[in-house]
Backbone atoms as SQL, in Angstrom:
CREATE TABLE atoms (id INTEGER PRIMARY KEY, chain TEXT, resi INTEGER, resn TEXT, atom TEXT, x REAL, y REAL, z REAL);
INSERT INTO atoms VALUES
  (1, 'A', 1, 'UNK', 'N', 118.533, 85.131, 100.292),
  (2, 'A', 1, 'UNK', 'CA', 117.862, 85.659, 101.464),
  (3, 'A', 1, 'UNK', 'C', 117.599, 87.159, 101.315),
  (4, 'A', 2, 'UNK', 'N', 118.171, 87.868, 100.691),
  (5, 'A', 2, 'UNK', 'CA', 118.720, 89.295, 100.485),
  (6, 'A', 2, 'UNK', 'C', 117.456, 89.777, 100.009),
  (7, 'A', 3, 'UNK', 'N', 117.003, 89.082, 98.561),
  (8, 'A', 3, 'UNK', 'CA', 116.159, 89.107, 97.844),
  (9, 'A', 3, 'UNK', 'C', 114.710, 88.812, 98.189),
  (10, 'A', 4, 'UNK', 'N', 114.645, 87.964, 99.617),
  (11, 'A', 4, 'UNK', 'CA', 113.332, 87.361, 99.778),
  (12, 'A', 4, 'UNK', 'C', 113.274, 88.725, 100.860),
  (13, 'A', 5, 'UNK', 'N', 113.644, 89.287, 101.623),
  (14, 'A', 5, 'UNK', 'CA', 113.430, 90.059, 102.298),
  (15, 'A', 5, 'UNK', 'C', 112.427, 90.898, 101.395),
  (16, 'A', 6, 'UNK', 'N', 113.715, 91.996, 100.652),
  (17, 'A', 6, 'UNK', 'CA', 113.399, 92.654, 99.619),
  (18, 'A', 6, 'UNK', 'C', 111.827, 93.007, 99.225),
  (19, 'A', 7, 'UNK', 'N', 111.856, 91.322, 98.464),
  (20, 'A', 7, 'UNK', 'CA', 110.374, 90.951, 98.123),
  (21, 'A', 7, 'UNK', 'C', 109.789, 91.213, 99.009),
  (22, 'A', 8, 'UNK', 'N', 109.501, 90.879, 100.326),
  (23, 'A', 8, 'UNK', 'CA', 108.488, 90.693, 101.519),
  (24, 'A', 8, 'UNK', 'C', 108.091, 92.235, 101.784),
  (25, 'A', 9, 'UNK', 'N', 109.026, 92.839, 101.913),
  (26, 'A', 9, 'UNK', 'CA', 109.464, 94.188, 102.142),
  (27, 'A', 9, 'UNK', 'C', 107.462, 95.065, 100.915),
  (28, 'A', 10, 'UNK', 'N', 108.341, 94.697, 100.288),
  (29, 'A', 10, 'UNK', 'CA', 107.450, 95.121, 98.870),
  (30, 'A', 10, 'UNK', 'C', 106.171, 94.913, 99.133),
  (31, 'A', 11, 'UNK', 'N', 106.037, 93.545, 99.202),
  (32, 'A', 11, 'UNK', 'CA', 104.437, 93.236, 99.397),
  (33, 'A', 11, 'UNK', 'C', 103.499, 93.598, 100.487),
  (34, 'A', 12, 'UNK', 'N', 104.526, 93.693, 101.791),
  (35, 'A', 12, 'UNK', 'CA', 104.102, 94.508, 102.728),
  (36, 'A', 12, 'UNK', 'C', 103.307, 95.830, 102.500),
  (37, 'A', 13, 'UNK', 'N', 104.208, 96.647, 101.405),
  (38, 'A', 13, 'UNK', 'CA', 103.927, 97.993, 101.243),
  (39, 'A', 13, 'UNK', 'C', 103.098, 98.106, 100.914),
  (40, 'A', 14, 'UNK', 'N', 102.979, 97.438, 99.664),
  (41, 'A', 14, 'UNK', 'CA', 101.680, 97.025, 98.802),
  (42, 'A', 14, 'UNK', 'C', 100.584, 96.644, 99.170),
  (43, 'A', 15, 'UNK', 'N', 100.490, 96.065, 100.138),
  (44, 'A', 15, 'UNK', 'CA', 99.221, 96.063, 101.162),
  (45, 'A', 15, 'UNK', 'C', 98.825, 96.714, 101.785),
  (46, 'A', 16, 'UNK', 'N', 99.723, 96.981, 102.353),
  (47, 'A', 16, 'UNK', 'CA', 99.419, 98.666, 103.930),
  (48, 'A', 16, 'UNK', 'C', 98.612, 99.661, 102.125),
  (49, 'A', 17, 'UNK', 'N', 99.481, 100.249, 101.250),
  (50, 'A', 17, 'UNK', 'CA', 98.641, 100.937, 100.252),
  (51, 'A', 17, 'UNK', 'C', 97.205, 100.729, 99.810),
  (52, 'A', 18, 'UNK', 'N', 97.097, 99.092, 99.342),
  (53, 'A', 18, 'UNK', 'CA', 96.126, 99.230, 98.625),
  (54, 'A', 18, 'UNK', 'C', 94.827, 98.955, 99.752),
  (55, 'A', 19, 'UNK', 'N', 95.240, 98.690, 100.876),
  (56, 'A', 19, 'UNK', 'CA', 94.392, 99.012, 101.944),
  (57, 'A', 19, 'UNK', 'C', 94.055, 100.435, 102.323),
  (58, 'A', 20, 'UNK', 'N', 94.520, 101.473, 101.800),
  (59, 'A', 20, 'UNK', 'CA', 94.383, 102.876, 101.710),
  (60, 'A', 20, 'UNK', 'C', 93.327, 103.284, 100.307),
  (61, 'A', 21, 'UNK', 'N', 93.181, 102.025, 99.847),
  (62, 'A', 21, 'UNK', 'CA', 92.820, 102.992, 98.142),
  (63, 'A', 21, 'UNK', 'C', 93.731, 103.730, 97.408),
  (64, 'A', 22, 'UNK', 'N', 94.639, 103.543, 97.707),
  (65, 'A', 22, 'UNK', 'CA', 95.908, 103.761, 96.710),
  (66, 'A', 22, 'UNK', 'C', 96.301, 102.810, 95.280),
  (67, 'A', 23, 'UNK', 'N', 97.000, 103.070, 94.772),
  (68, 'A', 23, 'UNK', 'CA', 97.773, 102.068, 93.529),
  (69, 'A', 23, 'UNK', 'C', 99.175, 102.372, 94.039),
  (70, 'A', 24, 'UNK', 'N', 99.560, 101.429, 93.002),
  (71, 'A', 24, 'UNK', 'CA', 100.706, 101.299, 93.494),
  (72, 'A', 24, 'UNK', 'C', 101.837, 101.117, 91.984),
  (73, 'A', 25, 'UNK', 'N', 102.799, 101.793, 91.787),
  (74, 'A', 25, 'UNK', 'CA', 103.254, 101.261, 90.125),
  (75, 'A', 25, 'UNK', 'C', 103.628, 99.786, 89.531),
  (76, 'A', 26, 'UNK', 'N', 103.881, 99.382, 90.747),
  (77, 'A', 26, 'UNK', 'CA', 105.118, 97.981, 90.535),
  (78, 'A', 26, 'UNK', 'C', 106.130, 98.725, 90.226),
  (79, 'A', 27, 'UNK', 'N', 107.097, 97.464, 90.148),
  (80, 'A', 27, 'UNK', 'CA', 108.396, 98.053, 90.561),
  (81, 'A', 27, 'UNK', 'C', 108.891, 98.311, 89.566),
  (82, 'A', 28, 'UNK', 'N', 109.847, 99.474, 89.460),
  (83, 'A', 28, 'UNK', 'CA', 110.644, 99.775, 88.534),
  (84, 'A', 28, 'UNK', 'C', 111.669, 100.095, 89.032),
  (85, 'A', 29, 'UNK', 'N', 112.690, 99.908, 87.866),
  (86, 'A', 29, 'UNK', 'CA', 114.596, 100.041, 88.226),
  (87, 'A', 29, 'UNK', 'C', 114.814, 101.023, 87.319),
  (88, 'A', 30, 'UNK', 'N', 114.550, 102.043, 86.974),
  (89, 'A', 30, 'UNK', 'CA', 115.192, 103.067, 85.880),
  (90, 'A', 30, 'UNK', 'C', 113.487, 104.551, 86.176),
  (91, 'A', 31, 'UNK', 'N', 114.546, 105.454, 85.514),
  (92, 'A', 31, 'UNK', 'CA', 113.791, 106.474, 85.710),
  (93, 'A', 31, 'UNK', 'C', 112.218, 106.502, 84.963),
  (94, 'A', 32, 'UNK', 'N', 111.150, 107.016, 85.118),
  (95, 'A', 32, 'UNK', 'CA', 109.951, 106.820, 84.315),
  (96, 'A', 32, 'UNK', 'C', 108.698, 107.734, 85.163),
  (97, 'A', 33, 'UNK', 'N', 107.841, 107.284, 83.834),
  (98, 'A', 33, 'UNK', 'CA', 106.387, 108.332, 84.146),
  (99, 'A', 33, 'UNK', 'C', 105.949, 107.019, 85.115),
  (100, 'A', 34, 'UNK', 'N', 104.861, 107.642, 86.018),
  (101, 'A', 34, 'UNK', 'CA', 104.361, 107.111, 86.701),
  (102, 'A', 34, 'UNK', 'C', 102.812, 106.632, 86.942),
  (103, 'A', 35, 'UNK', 'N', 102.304, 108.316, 86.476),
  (104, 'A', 35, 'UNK', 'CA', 100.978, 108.447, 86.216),
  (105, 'A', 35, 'UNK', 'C', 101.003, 109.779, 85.413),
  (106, 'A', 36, 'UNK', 'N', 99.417, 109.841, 84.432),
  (107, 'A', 36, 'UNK', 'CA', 99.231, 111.339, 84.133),
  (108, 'A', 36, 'UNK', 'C', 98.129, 111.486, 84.691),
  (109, 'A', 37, 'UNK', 'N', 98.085, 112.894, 84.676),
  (110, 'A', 37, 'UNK', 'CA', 96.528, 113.708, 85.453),
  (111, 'A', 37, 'UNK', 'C', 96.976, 113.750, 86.810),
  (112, 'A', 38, 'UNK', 'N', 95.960, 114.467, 87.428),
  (113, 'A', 38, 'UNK', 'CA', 96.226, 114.697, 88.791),
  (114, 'A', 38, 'UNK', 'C', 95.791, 113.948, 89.445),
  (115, 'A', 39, 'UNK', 'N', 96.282, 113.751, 91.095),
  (116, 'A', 39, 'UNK', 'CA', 96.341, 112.873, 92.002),
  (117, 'A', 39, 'UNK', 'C', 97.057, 112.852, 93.419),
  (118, 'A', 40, 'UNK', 'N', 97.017, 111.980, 94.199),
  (119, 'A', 40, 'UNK', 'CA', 97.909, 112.212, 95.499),
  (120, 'A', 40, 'UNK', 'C', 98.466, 110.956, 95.473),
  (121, 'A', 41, 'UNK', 'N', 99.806, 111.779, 95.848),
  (122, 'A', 41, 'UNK', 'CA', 101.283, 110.953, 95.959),
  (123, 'A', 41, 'UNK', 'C', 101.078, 110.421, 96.999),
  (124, 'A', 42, 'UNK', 'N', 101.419, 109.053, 97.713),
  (125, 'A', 42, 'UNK', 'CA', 101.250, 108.838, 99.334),
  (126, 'A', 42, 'UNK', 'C', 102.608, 108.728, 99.427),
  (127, 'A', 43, 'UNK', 'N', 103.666, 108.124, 98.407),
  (128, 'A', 43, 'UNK', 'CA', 104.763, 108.074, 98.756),
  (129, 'A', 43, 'UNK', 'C', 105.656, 106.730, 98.077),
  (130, 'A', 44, 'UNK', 'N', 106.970, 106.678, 98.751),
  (131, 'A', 44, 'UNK', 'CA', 107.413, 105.875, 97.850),
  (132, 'A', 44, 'UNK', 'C', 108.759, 104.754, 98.498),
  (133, 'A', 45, 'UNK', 'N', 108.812, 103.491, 98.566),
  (134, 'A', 45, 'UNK', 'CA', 109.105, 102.622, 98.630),
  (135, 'A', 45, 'UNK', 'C', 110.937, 102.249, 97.527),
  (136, 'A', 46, 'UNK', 'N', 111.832, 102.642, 98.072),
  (137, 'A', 46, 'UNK', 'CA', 113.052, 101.939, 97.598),
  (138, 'A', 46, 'UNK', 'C', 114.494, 100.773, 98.135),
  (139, 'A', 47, 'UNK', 'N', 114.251, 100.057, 97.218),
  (140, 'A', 47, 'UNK', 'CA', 115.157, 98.502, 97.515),
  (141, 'A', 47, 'UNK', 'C', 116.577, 98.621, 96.782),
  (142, 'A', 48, 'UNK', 'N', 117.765, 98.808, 97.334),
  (143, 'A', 48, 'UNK', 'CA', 118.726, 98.682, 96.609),
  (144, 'A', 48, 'UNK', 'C', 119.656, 97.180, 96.800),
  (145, 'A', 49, 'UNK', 'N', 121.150, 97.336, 96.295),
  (146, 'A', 49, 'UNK', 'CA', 122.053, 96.323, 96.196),
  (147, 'A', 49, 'UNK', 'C', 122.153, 96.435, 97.954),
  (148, 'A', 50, 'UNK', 'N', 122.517, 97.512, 98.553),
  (149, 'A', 50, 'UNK', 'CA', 123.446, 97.289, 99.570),
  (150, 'A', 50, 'UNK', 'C', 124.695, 98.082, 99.433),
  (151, 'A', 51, 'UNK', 'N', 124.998, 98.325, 98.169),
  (152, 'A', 51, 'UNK', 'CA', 126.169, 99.094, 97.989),
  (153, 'A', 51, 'UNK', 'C', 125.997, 100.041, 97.171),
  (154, 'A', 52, 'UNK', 'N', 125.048, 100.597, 97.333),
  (155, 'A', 52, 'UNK', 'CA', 124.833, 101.711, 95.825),
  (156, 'A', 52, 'UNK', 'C', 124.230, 102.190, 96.607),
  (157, 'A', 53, 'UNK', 'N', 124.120, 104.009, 96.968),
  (158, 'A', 53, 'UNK', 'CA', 123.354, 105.084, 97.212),
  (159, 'A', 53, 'UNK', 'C', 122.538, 105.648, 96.445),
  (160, 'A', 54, 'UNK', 'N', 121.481, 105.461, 96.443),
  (161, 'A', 54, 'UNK', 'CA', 120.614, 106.592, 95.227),
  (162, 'A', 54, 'UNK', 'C', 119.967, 107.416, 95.370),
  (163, 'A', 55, 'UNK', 'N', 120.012, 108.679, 94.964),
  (164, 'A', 55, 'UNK', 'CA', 119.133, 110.113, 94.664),
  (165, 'A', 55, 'UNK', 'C', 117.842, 109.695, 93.909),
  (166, 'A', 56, 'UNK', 'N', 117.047, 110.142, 94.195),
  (167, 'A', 56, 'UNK', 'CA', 115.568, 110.186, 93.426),
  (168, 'A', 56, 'UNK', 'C', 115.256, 111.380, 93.740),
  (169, 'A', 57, 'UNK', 'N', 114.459, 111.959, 92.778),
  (170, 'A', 57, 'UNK', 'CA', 113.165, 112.657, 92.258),
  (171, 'A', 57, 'UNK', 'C', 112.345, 112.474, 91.569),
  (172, 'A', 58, 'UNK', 'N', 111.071, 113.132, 92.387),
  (173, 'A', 58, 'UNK', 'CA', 109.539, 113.006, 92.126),
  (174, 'A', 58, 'UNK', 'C', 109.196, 114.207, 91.967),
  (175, 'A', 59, 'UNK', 'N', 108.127, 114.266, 90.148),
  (176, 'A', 59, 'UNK', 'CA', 108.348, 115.590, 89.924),
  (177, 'A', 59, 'UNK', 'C', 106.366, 115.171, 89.468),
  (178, 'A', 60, 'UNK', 'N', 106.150, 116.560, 89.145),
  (179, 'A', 60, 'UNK', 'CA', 104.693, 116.913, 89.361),
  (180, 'A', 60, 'UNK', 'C', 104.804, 117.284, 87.484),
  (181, 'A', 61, 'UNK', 'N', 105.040, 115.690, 86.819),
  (182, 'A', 61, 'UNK', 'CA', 104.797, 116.156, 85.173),
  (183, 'A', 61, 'UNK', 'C', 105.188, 114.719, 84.525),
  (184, 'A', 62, 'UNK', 'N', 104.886, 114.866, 83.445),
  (185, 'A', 62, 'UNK', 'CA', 105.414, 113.898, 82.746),
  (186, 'A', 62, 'UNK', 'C', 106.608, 113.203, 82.297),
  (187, 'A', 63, 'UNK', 'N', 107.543, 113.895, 82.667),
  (188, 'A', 63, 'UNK', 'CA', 108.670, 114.321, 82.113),
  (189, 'A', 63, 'UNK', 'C', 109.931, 114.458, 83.502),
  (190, 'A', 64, 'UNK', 'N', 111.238, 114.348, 83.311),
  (191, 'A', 64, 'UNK', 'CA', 111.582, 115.003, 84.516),
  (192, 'A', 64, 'UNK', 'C', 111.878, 116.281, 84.713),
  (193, 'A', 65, 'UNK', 'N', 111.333, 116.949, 84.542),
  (194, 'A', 65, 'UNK', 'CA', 111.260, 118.256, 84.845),
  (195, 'A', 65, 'UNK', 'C', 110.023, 118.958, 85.175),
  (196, 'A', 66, 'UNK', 'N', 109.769, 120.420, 85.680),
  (197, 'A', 66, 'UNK', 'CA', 108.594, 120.903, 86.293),
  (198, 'A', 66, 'UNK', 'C', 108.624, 120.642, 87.528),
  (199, 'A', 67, 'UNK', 'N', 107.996, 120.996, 88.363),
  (200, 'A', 67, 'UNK', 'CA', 107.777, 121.383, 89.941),
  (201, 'A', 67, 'UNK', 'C', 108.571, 119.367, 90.852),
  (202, 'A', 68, 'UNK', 'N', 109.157, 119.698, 91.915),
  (203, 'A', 68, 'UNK', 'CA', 109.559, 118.505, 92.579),
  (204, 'A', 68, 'UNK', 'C', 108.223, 118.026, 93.418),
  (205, 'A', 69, 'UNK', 'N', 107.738, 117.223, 93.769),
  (206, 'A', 69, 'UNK', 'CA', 106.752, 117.021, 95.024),
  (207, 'A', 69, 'UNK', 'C', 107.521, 117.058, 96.077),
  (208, 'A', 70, 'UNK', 'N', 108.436, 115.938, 96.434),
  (209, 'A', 70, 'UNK', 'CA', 109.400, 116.132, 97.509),
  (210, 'A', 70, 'UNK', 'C', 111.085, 116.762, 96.899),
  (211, 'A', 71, 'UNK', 'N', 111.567, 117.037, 98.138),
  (212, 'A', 71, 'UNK', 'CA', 112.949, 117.633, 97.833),
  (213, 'A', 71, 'UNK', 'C', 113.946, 115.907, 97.226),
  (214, 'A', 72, 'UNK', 'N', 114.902, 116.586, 96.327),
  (215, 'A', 72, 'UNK', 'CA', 116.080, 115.422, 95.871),
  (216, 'A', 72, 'UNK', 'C', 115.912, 114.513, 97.709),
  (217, 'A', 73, 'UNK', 'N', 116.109, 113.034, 97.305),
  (218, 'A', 73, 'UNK', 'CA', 116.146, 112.360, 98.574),
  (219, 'A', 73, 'UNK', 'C', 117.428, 111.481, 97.746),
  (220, 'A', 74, 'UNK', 'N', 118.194, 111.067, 98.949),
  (221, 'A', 74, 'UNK', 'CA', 119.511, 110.358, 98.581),
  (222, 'A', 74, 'UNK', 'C', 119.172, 108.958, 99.434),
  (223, 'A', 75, 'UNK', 'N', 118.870, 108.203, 99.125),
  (224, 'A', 75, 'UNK', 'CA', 118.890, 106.625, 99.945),
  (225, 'A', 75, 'UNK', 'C', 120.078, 105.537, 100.270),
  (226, 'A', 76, 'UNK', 'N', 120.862, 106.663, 101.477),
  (227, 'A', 76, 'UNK', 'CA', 121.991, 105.483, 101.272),
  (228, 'A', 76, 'UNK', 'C', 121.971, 104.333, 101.840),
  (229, 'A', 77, 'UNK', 'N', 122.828, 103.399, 101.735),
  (230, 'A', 77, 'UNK', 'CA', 122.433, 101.703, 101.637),
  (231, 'A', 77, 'UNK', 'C', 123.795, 101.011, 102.760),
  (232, 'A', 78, 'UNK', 'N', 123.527, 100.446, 103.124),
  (233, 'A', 78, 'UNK', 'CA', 124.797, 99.594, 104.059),
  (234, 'A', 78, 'UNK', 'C', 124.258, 97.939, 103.846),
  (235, 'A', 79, 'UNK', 'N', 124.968, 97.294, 104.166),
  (236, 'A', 79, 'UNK', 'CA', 124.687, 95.811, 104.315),
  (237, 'A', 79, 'UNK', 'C', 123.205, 95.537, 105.677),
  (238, 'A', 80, 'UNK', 'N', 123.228, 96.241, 106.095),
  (239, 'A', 80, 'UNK', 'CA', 121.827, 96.156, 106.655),
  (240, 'A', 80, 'UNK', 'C', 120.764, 97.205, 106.712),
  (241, 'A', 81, 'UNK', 'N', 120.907, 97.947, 106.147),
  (242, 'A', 81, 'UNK', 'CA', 120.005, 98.709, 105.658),
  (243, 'A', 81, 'UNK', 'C', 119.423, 99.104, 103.849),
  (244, 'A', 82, 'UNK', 'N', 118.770, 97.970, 103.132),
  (245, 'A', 82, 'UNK', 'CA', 118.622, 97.878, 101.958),
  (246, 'A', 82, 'UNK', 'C', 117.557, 98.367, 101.388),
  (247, 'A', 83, 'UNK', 'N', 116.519, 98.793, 102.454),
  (248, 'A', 83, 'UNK', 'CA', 114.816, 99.214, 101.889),
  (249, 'A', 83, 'UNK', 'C', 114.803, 100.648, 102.728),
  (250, 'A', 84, 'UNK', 'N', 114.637, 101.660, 102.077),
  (251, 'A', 84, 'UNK', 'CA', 113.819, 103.156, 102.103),
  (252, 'A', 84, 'UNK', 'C', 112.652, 103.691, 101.816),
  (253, 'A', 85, 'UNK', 'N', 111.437, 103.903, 103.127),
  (254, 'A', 85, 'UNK', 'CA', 110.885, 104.782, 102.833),
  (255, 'A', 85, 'UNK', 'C', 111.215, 105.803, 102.793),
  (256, 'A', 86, 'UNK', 'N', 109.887, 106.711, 102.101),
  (257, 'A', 86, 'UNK', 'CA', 109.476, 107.862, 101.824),
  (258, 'A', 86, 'UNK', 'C', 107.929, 107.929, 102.082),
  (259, 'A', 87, 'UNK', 'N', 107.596, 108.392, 103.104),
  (260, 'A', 87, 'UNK', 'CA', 106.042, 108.682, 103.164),
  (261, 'A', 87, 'UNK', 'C', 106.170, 109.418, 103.671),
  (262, 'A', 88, 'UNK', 'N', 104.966, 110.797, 103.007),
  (263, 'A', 88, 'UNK', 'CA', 105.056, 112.342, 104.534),
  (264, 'A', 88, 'UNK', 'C', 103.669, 112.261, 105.231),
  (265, 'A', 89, 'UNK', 'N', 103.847, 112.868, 106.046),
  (266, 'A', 89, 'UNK', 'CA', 102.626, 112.608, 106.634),
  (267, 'A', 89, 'UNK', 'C', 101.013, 112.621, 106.241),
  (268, 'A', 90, 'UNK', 'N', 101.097, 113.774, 105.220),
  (269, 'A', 90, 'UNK', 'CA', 99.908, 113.266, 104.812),
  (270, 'A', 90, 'UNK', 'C', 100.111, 113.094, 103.232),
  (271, 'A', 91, 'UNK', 'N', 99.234, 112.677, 102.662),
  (272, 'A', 91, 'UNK', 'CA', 99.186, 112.632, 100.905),
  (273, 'A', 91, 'UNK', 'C', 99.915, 113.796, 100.494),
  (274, 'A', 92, 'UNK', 'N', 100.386, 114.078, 99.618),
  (275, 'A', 92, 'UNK', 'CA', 101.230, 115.558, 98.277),
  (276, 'A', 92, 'UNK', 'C', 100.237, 115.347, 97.249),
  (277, 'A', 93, 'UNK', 'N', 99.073, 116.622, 96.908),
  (278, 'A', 93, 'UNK', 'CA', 98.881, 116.750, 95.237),
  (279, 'A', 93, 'UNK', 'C', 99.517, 116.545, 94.581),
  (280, 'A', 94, 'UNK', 'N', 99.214, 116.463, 93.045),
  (281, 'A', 94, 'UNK', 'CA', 99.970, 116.189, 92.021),
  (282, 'A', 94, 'UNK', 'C', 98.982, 116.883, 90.960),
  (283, 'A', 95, 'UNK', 'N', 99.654, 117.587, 90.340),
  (284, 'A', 95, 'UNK', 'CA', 98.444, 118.268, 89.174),
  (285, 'A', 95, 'UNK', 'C', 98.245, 117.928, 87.375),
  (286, 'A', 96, 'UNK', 'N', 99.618, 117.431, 87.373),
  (287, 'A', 96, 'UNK', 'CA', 99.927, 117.257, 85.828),
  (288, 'A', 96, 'UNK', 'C', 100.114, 115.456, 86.013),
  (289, 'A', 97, 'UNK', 'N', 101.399, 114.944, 86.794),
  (290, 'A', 97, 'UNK', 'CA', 101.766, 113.699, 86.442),
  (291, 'A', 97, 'UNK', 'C', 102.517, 113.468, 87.335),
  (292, 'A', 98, 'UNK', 'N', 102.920, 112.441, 87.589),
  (293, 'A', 98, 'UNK', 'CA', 104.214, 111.379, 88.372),
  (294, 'A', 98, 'UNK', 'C', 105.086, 110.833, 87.419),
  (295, 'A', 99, 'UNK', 'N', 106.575, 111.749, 87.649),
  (296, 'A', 99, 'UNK', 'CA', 107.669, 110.996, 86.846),
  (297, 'A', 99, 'UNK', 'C', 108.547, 111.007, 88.056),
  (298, 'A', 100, 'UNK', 'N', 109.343, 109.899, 88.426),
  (299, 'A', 100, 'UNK', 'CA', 110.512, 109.732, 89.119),
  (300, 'A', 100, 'UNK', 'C', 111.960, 109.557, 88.446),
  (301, 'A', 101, 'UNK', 'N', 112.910, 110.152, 88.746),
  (302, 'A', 101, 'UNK', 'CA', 114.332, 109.792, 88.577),
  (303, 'A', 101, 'UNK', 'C', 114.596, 109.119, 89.373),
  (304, 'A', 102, 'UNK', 'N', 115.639, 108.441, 89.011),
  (305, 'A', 102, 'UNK', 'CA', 116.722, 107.702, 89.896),
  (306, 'A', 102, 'UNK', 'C', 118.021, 107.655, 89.428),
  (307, 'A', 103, 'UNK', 'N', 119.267, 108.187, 90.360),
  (308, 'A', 103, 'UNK', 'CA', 120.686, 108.073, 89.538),
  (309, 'A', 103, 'UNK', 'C', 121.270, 106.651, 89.365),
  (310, 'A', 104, 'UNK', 'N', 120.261, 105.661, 89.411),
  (311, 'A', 104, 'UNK', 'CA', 121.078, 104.330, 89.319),
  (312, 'A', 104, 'UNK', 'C', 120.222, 103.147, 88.992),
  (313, 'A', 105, 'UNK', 'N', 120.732, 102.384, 87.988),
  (314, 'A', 105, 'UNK', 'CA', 119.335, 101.448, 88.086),
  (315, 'A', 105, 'UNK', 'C', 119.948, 100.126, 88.746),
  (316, 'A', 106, 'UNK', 'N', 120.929, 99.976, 89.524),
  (317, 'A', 106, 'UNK', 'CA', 120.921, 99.556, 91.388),
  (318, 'A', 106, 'UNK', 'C', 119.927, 99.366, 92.144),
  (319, 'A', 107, 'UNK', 'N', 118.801, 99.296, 91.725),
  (320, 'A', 107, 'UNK', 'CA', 117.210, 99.782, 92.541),
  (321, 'A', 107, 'UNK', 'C', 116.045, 99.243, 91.992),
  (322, 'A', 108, 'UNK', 'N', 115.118, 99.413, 92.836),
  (323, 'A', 108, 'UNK', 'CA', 113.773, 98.972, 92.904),
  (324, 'A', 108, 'UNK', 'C', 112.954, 99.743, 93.839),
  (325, 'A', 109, 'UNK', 'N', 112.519, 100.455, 93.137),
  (326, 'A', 109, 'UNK', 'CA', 110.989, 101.404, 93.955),
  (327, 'A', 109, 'UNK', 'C', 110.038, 100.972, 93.311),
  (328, 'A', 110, 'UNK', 'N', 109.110, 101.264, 94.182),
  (329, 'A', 110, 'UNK', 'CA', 107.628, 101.627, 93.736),
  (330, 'A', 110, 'UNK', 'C', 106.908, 102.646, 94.506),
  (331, 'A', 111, 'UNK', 'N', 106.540, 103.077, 93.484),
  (332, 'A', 111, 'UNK', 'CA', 105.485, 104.531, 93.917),
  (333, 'A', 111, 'UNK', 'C', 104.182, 104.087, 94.297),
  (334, 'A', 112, 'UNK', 'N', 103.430, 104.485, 95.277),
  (335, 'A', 112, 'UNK', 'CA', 102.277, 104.742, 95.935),
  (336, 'A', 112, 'UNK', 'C', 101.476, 105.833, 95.812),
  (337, 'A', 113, 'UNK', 'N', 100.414, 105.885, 94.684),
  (338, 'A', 113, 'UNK', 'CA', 99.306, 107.397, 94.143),
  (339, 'A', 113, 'UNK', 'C', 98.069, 106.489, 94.301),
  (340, 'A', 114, 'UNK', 'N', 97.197, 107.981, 94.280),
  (341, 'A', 114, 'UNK', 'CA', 95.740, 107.872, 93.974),
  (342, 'A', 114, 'UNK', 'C', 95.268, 108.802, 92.893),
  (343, 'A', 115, 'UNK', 'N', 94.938, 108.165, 91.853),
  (344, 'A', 115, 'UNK', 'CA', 94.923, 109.457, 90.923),
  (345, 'A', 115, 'UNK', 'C', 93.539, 109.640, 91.149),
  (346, 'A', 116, 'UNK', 'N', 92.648, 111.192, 90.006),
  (347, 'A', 116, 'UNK', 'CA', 91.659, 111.521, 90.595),
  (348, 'A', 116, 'UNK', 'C', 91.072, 112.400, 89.390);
């Protein structure tokens, strides 16, 4: 059941996005590039265990390092609270790239860009 949420959760997002003209990465569980070139971030979508807290960063490069888009975000998790947004109000530039960290691969995000 945990898992079908999860999922639903996801596809939801994924719609509300690509009804924006956005992309979207699919999901990933470990740190990675996202996109290169510039673009707007809309934001970002994370699914954990339930028992694992995770820190992410979203950085403006290929790499993890170079400028943050948003500040370190910590997503902590309880037995009923398993899915975290991140959306700001409006789109974040991006000039070089989309790489995200994550301190745990406990997880499942997906990022929401428009590159350009």
């Amino acid at each position: 059941m945990k898992k079908a949420v999860i999922v639903l959760m996801i596809l939801l997002m994924a719609t509300l996005a690509w009804a924006q003209e956005a992309r979207y990465s699919g999901s990933k569980a470990a740190s990675a590039s996202i996109a290169t070139g510039g673009g707007l971030f809309y934001g970002i979508l994370v699914a954990t265990d339930s028992t694992t807290g995770i820190t992410l960063n979203v950085y403006d490069n290929t790499a993890a390092s170079g400028s943050k888009i948003i500040p370190s975000v910590v997503c902590v998790t309880d037995a009923s609270t398993r899915v975290s947004t991140i959306f700001p109000p409006a789109p974040i530039r991006y000039y070089t790239g989309l790489y995200v960290t994550v301190s745990s691969t406990d997880c499942a995000y997906e990022v929401y860009y428009l590159p350009q």
